[in-house]
VOPA-777067 format. One record per residue (C-alpha): x, z, y; residue number from 0; residue in three letters. Coordinates in Angstrom, 3 decimals. Each point is the difference from the previous one (the first is absolute). Layout:
(rec (X, Z, Y), NUM, ala)
...
//
This chain:
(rec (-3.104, 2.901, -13.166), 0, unk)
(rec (0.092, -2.280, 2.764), 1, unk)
(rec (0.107, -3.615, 0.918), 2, unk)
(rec (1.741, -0.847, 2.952), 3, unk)
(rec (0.640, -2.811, 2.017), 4, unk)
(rec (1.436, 0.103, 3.079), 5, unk)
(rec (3.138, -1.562, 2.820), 6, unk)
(rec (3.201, 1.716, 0.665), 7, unk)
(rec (2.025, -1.546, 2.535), 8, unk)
(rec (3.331, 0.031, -2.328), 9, unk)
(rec (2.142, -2.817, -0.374), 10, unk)
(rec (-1.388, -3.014, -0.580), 11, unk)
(rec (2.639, -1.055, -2.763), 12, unk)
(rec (0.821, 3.518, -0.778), 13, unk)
(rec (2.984, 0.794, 2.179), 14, unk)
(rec (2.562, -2.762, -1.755), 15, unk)
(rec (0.919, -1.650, 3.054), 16, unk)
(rec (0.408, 3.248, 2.059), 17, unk)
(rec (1.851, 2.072, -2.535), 18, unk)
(rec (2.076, -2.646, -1.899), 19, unk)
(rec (2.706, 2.163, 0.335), 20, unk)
(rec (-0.712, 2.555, -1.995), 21, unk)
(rec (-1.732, -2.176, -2.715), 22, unk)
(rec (-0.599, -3.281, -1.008), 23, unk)
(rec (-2.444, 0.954, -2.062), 24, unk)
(rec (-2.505, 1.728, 2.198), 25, unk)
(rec (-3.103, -1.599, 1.447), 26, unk)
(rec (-3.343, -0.341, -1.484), 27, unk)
(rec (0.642, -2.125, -2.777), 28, unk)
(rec (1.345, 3.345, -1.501), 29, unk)
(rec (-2.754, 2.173, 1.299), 30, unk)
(rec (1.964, 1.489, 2.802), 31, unk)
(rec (-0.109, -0.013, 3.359), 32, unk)
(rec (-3.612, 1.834, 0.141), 33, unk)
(rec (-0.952, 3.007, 2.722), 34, unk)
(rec (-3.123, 1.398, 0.732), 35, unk)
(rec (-1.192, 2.965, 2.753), 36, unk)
(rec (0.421, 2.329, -2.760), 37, unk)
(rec (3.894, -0.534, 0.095), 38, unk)
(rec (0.104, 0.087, -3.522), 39, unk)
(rec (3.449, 2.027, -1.790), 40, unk)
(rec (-0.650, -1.518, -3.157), 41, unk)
(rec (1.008, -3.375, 0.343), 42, unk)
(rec (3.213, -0.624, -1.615), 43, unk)
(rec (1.338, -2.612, 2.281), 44, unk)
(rec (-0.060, -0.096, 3.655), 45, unk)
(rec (1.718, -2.199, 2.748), 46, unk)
(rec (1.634, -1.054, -2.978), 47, unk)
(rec (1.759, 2.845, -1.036), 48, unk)
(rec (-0.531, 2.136, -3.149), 49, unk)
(rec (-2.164, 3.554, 1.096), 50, unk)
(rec (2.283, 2.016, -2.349), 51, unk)
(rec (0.730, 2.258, 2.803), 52, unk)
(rec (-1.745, 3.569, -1.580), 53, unk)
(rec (-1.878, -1.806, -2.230), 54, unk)
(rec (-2.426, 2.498, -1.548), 55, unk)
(rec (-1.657, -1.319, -3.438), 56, unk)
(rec (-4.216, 0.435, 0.065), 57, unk)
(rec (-1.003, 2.857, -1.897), 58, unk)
(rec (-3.427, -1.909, -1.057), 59, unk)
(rec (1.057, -3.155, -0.052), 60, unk)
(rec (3.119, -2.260, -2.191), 61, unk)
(rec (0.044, -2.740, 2.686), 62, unk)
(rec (0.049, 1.872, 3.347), 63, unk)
(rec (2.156, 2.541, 2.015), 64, unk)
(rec (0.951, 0.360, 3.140), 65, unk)
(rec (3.114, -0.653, 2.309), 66, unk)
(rec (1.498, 1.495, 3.129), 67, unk)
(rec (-1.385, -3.348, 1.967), 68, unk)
(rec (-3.464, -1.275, 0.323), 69, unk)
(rec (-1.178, -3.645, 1.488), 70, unk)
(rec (-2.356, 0.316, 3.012), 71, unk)
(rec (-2.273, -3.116, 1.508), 72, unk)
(rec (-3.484, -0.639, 1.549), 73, unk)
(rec (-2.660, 0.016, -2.842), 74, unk)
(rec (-3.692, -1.245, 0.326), 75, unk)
(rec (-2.071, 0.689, -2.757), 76, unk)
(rec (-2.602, -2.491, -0.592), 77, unk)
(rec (-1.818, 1.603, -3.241), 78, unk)
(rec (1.006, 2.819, -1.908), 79, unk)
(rec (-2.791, 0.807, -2.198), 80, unk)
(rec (-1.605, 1.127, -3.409), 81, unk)
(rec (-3.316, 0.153, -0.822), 82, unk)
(rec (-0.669, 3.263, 1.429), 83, unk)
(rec (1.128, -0.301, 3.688), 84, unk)
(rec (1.817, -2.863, 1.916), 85, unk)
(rec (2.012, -0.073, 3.695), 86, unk)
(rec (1.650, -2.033, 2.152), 87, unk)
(rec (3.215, 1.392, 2.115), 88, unk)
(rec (2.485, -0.633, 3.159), 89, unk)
(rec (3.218, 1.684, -0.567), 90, unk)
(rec (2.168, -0.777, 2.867), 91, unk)
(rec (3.676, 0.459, 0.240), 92, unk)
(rec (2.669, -0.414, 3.114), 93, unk)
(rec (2.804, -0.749, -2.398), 94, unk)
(rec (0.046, -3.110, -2.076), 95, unk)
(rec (1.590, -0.707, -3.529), 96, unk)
(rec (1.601, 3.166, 0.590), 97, unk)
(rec (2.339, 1.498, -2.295), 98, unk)
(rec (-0.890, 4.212, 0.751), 99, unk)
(rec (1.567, 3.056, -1.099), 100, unk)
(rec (-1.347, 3.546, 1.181), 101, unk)
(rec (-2.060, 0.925, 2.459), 102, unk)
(rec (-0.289, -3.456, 0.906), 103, unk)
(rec (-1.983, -0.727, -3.590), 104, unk)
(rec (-2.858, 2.319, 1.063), 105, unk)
(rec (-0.426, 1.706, -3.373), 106, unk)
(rec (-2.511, 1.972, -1.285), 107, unk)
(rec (0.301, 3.324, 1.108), 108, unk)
(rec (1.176, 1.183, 3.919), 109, unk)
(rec (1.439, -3.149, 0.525), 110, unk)
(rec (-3.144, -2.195, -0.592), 111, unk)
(rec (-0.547, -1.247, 3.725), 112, unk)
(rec (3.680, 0.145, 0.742), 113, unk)
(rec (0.732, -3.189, -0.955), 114, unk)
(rec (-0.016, -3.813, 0.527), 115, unk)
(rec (-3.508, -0.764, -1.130), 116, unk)
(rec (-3.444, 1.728, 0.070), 117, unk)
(rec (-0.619, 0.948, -3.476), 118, unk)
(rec (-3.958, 0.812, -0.137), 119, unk)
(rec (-0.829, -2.879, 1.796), 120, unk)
(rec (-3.334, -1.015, 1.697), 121, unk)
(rec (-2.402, -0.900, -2.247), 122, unk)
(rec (-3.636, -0.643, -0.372), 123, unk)
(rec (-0.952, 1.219, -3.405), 124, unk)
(rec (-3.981, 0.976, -0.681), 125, unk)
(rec (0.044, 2.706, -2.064), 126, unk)
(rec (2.156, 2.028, 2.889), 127, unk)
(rec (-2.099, -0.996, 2.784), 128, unk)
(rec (-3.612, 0.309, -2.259), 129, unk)
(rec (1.187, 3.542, -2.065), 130, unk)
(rec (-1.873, 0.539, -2.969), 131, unk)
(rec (-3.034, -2.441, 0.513), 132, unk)
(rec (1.939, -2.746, -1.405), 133, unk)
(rec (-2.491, -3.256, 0.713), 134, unk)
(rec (2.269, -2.631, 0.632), 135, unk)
(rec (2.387, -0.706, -2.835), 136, unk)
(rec (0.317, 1.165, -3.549), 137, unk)
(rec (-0.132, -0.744, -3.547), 138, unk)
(rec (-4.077, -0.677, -0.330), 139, unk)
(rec (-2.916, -2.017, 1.354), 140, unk)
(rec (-0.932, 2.955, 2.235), 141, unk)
(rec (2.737, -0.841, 2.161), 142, unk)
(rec (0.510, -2.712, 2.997), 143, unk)
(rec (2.596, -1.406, -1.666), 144, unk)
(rec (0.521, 0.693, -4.149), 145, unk)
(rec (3.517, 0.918, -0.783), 146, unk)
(rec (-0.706, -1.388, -3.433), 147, unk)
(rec (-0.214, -3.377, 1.221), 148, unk)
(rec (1.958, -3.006, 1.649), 149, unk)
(rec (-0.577, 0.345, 3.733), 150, unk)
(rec (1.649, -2.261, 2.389), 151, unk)
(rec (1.781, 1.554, 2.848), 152, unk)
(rec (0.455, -1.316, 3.458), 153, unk)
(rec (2.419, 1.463, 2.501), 154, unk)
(rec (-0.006, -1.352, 3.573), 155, unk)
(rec (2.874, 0.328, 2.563), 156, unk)
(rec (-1.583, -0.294, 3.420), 157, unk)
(rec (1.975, -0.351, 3.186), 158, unk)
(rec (-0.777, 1.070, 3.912), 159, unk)
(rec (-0.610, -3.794, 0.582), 160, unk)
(rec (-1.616, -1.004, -2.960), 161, unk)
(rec (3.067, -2.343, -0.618), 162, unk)
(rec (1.837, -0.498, -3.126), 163, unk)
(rec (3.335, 0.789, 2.012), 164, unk)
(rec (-1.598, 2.859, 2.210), 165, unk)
(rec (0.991, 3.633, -0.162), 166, unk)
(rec (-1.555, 1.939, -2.486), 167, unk)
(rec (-2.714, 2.811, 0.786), 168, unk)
(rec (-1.811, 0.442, -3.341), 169, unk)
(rec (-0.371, -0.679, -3.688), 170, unk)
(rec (-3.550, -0.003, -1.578), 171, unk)
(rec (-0.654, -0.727, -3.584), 172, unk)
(rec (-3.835, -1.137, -1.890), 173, unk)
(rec (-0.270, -0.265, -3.457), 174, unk)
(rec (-2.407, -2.442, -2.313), 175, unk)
(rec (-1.594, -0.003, -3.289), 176, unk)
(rec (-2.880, -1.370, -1.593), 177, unk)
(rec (-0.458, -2.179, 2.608), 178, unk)
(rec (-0.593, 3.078, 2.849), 179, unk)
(rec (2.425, 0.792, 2.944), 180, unk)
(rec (0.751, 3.655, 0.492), 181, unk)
(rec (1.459, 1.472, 3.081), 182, unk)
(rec (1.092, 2.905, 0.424), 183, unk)
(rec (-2.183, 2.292, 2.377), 184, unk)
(rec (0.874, 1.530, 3.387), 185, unk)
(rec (1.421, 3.237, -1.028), 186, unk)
(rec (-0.295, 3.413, 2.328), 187, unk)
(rec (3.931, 0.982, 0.466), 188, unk)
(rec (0.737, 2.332, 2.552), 189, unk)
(rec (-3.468, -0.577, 1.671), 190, unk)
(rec (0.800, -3.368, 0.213), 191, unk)
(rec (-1.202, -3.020, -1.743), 192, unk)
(rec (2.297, -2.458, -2.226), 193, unk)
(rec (-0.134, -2.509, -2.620), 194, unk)
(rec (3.962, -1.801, 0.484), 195, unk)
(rec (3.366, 1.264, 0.044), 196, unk)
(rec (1.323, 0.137, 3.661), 197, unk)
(rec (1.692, 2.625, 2.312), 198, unk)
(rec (-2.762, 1.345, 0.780), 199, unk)
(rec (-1.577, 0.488, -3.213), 200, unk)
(rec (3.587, 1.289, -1.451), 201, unk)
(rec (0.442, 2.222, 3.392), 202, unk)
(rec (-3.982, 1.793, -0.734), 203, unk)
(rec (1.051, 0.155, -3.331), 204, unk)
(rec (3.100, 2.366, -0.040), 205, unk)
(rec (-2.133, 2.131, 2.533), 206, unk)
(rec (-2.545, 0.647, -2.548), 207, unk)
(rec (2.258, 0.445, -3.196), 208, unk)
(rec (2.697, 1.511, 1.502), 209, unk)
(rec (2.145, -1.135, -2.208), 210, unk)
(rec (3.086, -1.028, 1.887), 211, unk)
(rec (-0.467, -3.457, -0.350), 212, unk)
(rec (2.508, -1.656, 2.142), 213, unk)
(rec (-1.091, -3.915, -0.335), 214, unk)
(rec (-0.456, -0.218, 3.730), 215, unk)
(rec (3.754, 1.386, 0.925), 216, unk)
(rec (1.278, -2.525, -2.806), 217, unk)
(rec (-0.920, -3.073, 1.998), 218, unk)
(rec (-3.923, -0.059, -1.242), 219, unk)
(rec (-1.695, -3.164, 0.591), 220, unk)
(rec (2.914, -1.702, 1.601), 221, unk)
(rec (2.047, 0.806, -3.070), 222, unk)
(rec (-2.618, -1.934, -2.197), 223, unk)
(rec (0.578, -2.854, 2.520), 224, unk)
(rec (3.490, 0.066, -0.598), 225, unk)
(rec (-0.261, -0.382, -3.547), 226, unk)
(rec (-1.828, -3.482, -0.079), 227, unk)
(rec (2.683, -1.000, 3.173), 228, unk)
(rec (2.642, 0.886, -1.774), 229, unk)
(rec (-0.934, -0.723, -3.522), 230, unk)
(rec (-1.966, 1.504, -2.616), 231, unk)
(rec (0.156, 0.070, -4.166), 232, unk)
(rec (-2.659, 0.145, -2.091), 233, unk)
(rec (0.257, 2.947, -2.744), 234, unk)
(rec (-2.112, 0.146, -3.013), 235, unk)
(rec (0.594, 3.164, -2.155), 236, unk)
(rec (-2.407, 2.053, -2.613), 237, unk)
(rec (1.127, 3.709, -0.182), 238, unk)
(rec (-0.337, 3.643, -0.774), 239, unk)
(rec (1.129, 2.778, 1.689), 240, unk)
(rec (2.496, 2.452, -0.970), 241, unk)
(rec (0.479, 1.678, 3.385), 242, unk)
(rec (-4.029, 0.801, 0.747), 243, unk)
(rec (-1.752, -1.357, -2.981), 244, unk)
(rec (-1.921, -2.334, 2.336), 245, unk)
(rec (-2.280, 2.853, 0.766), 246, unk)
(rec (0.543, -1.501, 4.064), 247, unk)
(rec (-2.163, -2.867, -1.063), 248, unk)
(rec (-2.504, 1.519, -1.987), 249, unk)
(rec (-0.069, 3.629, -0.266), 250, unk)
(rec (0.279, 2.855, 2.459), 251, unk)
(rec (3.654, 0.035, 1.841), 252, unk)
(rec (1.298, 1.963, 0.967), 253, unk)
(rec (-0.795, 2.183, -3.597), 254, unk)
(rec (-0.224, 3.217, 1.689), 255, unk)
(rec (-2.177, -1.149, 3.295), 256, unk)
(rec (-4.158, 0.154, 0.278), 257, unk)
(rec (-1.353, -3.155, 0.136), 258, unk)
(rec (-2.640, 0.990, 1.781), 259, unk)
(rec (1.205, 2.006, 3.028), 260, unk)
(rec (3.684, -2.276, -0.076), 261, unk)
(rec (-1.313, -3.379, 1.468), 262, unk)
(rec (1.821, -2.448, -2.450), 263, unk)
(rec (1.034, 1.727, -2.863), 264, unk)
(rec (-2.774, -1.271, -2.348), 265, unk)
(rec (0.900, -3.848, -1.004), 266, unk)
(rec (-2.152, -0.162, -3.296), 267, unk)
(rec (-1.826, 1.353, -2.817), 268, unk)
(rec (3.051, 0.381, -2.492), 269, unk)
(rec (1.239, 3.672, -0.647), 270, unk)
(rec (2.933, 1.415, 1.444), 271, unk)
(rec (1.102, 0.570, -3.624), 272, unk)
(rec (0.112, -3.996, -0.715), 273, unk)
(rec (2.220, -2.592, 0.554), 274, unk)
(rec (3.109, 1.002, -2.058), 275, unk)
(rec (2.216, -2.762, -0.504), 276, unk)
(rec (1.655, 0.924, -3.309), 277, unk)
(rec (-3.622, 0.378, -1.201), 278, unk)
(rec (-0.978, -3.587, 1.214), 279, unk)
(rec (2.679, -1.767, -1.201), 280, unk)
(rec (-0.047, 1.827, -3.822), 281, unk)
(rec (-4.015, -0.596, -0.133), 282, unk)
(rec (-0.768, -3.224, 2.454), 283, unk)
(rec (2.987, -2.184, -0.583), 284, unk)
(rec (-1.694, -2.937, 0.333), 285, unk)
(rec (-1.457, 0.403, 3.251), 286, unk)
(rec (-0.289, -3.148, 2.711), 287, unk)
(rec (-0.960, -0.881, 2.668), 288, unk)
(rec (-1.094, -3.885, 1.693), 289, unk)
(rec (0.947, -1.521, 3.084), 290, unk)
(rec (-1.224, -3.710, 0.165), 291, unk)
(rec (-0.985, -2.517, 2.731), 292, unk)
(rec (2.096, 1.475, 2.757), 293, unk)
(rec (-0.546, -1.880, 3.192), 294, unk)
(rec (1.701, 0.199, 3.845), 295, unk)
(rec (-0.923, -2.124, 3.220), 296, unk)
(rec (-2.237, 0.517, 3.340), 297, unk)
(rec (-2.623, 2.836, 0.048), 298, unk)
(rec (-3.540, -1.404, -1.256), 299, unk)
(rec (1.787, -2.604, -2.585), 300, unk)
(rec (1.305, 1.583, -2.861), 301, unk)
(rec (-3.661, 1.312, -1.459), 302, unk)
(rec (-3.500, -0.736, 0.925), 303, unk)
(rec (-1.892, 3.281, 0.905), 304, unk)
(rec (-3.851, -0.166, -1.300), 305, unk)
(rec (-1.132, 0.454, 3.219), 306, unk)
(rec (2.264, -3.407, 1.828), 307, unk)
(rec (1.524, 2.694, 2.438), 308, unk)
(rec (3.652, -0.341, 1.173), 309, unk)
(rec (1.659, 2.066, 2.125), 310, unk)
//
């Protein structure tokens, strides 16, 4: 499973205002109007409009299919977590609220990095920079941070001139619990070392994975800029994974890649046989997850670090 929370620089109210004239129903009130760097097919309204257009029922699951058109935005991904493994994410994209069909969606497959928005993303998760040794988050004391408990996350958007209305060059994120601030530490990528998302980081990244990540062509850190200019919206969701089985976040992904010798491909301790999301929801229906106390404003004010250090 995983607990997300995260912005997407959709509509603020939904798209009612700018496509009134296809419904007056439509907006966010309904739960339309929502886009994400994935460029999701299965939402069943968009701009709108009904996505009846080769609508193709899910095979594994009653709610879900997918449609000829998919819905394409900036997404910054704050938290997505379980207790085994956690990351944080820039997805940038150079077309907004952005109704796609085609190549332009960038689908799995050939057309992945043809399209409007960089699918993989830049991220920093632990478990892909660390490998196997697994030492700074997981479900048990022996970790930095325990996956089994509350842990308060920070996030910090810094800009060139230290300014809340400068131009964005990085994002860092610390954690707390029990009273104890953990950073992340300065991991080796490419020879290099990092400990924030920025171009950089995202640019010595790719080089070492080799993955095709295309974050960096998609707008990269000026794209995250753009979404706080422009507008961001705050998404809360809990889900599983019918694609992938979630086995990006916490297993070995690709399935058939060594985790070892493929910088990357191990994200956690879970097997590559886990994660199935007709299993989850027929044995752990009553999963959940908690967000509480969520907080915005200048860099240093939102949480006190144990150690009184702002940034």
């Amino acid at each position: 499973m995983n607990g997300a929370l995260y912005f997407v620089q959709m509509e603020e109210d939904g798209g009612v205002s700018k496509y009134k004239k296809y419904s007056k129903n439509a907006g966010a009130k309904y739960g339309t109007g929502y886009c994400d760097a994935q460029c999701p097919h299965d939402m069943k309204w968009i701009h709108g409009r009904a996505n009846i257009v080769d609508w193709v029922p899910s095979d594994v699951d009653d709610n879900a299919g997918t449609g000829k058109y998919g819905t394409c935005c900036t997404e910054i991904d704050l938290w997505e977590a379980n207790k085994h493994a956690t990351a944080f994410t820039m997805h940038a994209c150079d077309h907004q609220d952005y109704r796609c069909s085609g190549d332009a969606c960038g689908d799995n497959g050939e057309t992945r990095f043809k399209g409007v928005c960089d699918k993989n993303g830049c991220d920093i998760q632990h478990n892909r920079f660390e490998g196997a040794k697994q030492t700074f988050y997981g479900a048990g004391d022996k970790f930095q941070i325990n996956g089994n408990k509350p842990v308060q996350v920070t996030t910090q958007f810094i800009t060139v001139d230290g300014t809340d209305s400068g131009k964005m060059k990085e994002v860092k994120q610390f954690y707390t619990q029990n009273g104890k601030t953990i950073d992340h530490p300065h991991y080796t990528i490419n020879g290099n070392k990092h400990n924030s998302i920025n171009d950089a980081m995202c640019a010595d990244w790719v080089a070492d994975t080799k993955d095709g990540t295309n974050f960096i062509e998609k707008g990269g850190m000026q794209a995250v800029d753009d979404i706080f200019e422009n507008g961001a919206v705050l998404v809360m969701s809990f889900w599983d994974d019918h694609y992938a089985n979630m086995l990006w976040l916490d297993s070995q992904y690709p399935i058939d890649s060594d985790p070892i010798a493929d910088k990357g491909t191990y994200r956690g301790p879970c097997s590559i046989t886990s994660g199935n999301a007709q299993d989850l929801e027929k044995n752990v229906p009553n999963s959940t997850v908690r967000f509480s106390d969520i907080r915005w404003g200048p860099i240093g004010s939102t949480v006190a670090r144990s150690d009184d250090i702002t940034v």
